[in-house]
Each structure stands twice: as structure tokens, then as C-alpha cells.
C-alpha positions as a Markdown table, in Angstrom:
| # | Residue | x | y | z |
|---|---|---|---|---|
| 1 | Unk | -14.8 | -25.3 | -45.7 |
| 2 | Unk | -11.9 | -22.6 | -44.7 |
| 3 | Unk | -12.3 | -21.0 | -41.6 |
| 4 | Unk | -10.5 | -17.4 | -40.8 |
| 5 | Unk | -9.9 | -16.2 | -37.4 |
| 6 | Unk | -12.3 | -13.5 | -35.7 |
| 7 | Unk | -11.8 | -12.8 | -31.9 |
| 8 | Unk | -11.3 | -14.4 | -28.8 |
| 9 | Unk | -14.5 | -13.6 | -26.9 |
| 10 | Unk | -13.8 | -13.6 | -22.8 |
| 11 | Unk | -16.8 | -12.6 | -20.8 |
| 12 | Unk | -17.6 | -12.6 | -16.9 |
| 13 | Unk | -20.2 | -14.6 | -15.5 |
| 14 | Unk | -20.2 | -13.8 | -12.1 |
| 15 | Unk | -24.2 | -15.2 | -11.1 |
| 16 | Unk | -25.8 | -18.7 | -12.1 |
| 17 | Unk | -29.1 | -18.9 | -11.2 |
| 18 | Unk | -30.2 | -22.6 | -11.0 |
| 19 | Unk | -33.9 | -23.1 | -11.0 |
| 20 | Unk | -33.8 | -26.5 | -12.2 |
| 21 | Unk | -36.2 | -28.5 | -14.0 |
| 22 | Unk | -37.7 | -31.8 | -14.8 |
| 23 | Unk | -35.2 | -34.6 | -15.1 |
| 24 | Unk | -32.7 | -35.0 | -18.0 |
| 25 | Unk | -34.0 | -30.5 | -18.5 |
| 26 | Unk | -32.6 | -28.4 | -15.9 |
| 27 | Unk | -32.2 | -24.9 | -16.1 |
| 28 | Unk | -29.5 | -22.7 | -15.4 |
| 29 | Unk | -29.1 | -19.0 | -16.3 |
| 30 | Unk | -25.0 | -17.5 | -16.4 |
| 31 | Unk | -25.6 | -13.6 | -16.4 |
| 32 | Unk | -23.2 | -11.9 | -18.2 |
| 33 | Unk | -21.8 | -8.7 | -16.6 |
| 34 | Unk | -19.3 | -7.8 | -18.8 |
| 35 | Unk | -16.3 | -9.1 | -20.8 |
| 36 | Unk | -13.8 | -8.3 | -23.8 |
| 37 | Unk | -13.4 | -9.6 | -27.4 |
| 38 | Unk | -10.0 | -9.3 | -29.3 |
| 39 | Unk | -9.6 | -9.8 | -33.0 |
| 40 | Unk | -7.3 | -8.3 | -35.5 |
| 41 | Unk | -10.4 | -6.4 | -37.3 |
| 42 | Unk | -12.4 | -6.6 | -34.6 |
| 43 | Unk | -12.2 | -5.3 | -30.5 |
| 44 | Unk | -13.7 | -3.9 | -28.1 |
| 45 | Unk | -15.7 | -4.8 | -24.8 |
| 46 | Unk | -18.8 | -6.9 | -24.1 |
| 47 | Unk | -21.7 | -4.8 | -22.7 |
| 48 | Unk | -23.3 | -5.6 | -19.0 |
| 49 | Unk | -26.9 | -7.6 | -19.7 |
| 50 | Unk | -26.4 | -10.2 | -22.2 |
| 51 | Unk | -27.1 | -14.0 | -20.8 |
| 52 | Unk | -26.4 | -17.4 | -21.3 |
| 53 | Unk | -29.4 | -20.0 | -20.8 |
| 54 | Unk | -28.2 | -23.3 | -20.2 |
| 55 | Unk | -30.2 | -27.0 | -20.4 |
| 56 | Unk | -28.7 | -29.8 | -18.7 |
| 57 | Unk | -29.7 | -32.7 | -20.3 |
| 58 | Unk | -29.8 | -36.2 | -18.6 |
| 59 | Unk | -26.6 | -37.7 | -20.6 |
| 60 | Unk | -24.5 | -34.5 | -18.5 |
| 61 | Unk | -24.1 | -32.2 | -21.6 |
| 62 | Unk | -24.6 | -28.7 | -21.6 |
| 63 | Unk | -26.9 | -27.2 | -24.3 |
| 64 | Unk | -25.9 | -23.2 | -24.2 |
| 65 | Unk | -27.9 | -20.2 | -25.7 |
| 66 | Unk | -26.8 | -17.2 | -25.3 |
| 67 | Unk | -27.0 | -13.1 | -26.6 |
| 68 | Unk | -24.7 | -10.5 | -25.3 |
| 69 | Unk | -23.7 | -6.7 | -27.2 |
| 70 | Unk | -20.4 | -6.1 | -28.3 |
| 71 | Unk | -19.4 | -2.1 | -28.3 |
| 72 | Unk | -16.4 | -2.0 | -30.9 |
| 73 | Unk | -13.6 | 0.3 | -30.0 |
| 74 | Unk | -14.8 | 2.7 | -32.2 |
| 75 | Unk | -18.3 | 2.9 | -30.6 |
| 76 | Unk | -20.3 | 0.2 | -32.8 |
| 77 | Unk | -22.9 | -1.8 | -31.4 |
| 78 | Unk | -23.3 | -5.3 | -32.3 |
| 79 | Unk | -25.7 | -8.2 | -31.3 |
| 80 | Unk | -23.9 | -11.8 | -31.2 |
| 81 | Unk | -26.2 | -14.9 | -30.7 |
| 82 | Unk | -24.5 | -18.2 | -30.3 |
| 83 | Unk | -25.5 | -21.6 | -29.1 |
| 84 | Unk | -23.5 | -24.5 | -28.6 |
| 85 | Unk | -22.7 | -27.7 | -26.3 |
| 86 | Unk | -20.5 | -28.6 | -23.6 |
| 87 | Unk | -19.8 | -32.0 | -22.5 |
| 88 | Unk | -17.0 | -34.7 | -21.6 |
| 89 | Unk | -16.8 | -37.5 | -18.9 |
| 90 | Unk | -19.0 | -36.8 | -15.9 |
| 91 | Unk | -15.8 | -36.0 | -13.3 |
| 92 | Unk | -14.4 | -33.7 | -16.1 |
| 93 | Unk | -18.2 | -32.2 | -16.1 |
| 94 | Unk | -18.5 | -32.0 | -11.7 |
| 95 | Unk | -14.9 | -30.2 | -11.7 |
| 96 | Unk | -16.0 | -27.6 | -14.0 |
| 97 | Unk | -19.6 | -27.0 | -12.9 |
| 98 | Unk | -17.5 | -26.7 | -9.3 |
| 99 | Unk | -15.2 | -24.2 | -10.6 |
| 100 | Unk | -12.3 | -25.6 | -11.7 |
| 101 | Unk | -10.0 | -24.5 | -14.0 |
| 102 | Unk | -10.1 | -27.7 | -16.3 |
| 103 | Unk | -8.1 | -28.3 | -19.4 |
| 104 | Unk | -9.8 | -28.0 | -22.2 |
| 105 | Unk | -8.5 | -31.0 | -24.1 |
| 106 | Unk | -10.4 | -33.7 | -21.9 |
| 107 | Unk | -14.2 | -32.3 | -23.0 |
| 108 | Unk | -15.9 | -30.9 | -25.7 |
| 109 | Unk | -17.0 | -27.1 | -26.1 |
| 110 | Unk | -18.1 | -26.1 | -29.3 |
| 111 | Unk | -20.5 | -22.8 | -30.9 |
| 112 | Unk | -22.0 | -21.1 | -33.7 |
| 113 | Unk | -22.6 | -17.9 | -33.4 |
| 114 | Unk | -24.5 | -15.2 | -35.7 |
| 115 | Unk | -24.2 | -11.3 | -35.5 |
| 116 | Unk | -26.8 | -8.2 | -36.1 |
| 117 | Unk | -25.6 | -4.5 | -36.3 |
| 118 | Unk | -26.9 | -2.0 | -38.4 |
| 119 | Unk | -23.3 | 0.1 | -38.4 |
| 120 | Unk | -22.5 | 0.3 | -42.1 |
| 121 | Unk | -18.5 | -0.5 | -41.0 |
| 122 | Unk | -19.2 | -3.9 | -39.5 |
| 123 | Unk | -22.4 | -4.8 | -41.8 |
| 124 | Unk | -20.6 | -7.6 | -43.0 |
| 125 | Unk | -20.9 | -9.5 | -39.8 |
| 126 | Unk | -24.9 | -9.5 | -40.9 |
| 127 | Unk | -24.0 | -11.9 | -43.4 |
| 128 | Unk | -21.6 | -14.6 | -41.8 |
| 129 | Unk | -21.4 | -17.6 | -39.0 |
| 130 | Unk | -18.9 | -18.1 | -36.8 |
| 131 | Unk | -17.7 | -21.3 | -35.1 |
| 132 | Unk | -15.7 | -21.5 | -32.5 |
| 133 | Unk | -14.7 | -23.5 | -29.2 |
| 134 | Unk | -14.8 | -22.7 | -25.8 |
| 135 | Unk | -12.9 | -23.0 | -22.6 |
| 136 | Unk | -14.6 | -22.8 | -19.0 |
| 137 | Unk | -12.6 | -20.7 | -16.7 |
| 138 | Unk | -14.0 | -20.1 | -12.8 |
| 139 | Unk | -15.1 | -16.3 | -14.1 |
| 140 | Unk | -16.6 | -17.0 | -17.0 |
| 141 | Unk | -15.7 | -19.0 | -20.5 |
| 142 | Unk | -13.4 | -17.8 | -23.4 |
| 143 | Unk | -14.3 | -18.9 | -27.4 |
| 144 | Unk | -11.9 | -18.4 | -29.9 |
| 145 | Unk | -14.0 | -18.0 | -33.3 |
| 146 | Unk | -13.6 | -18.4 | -36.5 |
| 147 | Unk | -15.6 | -16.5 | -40.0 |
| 148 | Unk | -16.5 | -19.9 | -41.7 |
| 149 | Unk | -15.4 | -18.5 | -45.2 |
């Protein structure tokens, strides 16, 4: 399977609201205020509104689900979808859900993500997955993705 690179995705996440939940399925919603996404074909700036509902399962990993709208430099409107998981060794885990700025070699932080736009310039994303991993800053995480070709 080749892979080709698509954009580094950054978004802001300034709010985590954590209701909770039974044991082994807590809740936790990131609200996505903004952000920017860089690619060689593709730019532009990540709208206010989108979200990211998390489930904490009991073994510490992170389930993610999340939908935000790109706006393209040149005005296009785009709906990205991607879930994914989080997880590494439970101090690795408490430094980030603290904050920290942790490197992303010691835990895992992998998506997919799926795309819906009905501009006929960017109608191709319609028809592909992405993959990509992440990186959890103290603002909000960063994914590089990947087309899966």
C-alpha cells in the first residue's frame, strides 16, 4: 500500500468538557475553535465548530471521533471526519491528559480520516482515506496525513 503526503492538520482545542461515564467509558468532548492545515495541494484554515468526542476506555486508551470544516485558501468548503486512538504507558497518558508537551515517540496516535465537499476542484477528496498520526500539544493536536494511494 503507498501512501502520498496530504497536510499537516493543527487545530486549537481550547475547552474539554468531561462528563464522564461509567467505568472503562468516560466521556470527554475537545471543542475545536479553530486551526490550520498545510499541504502542497492543499491549505487553508480549519473553521470554528467542529469537535472531537473522546472515550476513555478502562486499559487508558483514547478512542477519538471527530468532524471539523476545512475552508481552502481559495474559499472551498470541505467536511473531514476522522477517528482514531491514542494510547502509551499510563505516566506517558497522565503527562499528556495534564498538558504536557510529550514526545511523540513514547505513545501511540494514529487516524483515518474521510472527506465530503461538493466543490468540483477538490472532488477527489470524496473518493479517498487518509491515515495519519498525531501529536498532542497543550493547544490542541497536530496529524500529519497521508492519501493512502
Amino acid at each position: 500500500m503507498n501512501t502520498e503526503p496530504l497536510f499537516e492538520l493543527r487545530l486549537s482545542v481550547p475547552v474539554v468538557q468531561a462528563p464522564g461515564g461509567p467505568a472503562g467509558y468516560e466521556r470527554r468532548l475537545g471543542l475545536i475553535d479553530g486551526g490550520r492545515f498545510e499541504g502542497e495541494n492543499l491549505s487553508g484554515i480549519v473553521l470554528p465548530g467542529g469537535n472531537d468526542l473522546q472515550t476513555i476506555r478502562s486499559d487508558g486508551a483514547v478512542l477519538i471521533d471527530a468532524r471539523v470544516v476545512l475552508q481552502t485558501n481559495d474559499g472551498a468548503a470541505i467536511a473531514m471526519i476522522y477517528t482514531g486512538i491514542r494510547h502509551g504507558p499510563s505516566d506517558v497518558m497522565a503527562r499528556i491528559a495534564a498538558g504536557e508537551d510529550v514526545d511523540p515517540a513514547s505513545y501511540y496516535f494514529r487516524v483515518t480520516a474521510t472527506f465530503a465537499t461538493s466543490d468540483s476542484r477538490y472532488a477527489w477528496l470524496n473518493t479517498i482515506i487518509a491515515v495519519g498520526s498525531g501529536r498532542r500539544l497543550p493547544d490542541g493536536p497536530v496529524y500529519s496525513l497521508h492519501r493512502l494511494a
